[in-house]
N, C-alpha and C positions, 0 to 999 in steps of 0.2 A: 480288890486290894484293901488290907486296912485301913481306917481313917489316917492313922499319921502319913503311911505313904502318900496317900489322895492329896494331903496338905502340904506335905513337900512338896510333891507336883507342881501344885497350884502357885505354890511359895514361889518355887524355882521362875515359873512364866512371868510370875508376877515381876521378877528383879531382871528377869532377863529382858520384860518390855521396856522399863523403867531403863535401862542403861538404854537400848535402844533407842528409845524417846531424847536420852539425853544426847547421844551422838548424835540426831537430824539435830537439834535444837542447835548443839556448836555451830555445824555448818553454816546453816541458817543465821545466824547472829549477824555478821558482814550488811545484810540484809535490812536488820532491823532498824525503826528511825533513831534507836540511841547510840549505836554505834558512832564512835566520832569519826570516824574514818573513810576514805574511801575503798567502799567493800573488790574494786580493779587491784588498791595496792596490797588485798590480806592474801595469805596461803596459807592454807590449811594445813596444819601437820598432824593434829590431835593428840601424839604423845611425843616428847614428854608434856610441851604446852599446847597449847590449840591452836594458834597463829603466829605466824612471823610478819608484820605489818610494814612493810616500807613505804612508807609515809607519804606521799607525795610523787611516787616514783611514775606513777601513770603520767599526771602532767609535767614529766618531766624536771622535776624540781623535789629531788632525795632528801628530806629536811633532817630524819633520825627511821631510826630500824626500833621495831618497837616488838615485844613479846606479850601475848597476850594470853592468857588463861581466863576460860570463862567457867562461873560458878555460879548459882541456883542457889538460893533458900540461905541454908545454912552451912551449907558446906564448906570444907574445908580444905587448903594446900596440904596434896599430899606429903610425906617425906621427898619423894623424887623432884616434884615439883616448886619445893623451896628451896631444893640444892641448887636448882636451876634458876630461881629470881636471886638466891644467893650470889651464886657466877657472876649473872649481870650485875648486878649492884655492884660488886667492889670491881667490876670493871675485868673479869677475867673471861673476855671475848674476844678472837682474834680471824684474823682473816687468812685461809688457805688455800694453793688450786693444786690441781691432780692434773698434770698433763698427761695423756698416752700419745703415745705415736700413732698417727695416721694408719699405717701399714701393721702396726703389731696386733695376735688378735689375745685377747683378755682368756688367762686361765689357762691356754697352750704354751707348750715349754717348745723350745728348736730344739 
């Protein structure tokens, strides 16, 4: 193969590890000693943010629901992901439930 393609290749593994690395690293974070948290109250979601943290919910005492986006070096809040601290900030978060019926089954019509 040509050099450029070999370097693409190379390129490619190389960004492909690099993200890779970076999704064990999120997980992991809960984990770590800076984390303030207790790693029982985080959930992973990874997109749009990395975590939904309820705060206190293991020892049974809900103090605040917190979102958490973790970043490296110098990176920076995507567009998606400042729409999303945006939200939260002026308070545009709300609470919904989805009942189904016991007996009904999801996706079939009578």
């Amino acid at each position: 193969a040509p050099w450029y393609t070999r370097r693409a290749r190379k390129d490619a593994i190389q960004q492909s590890r690099a993200v890779t690395r970076g999704q064990i690293y999120e997980q992991l974070v809960p984990y770590l000693p800076d984390f303030e948290f207790n790693p029982k109250d985080a959930q992973f979601l990874g997109k749009p943010v990395d975590f939904v943290v309820f705060d206190g919910l293991d020892e049974g005492d809900l103090r605040r629901i917190v979102f958490v986006e973790v970043k490296t070096g110098v990176s920076t809040l995507t567009t998606r992901e400042r729409r999303v601290r945006d939200a939260i900030r002026s308070g545009r978060v709300e609470w919904t439930e989805i009942r189904v019926a016991g007996n009904s089954r999801i996706g079939l019509a009578k």
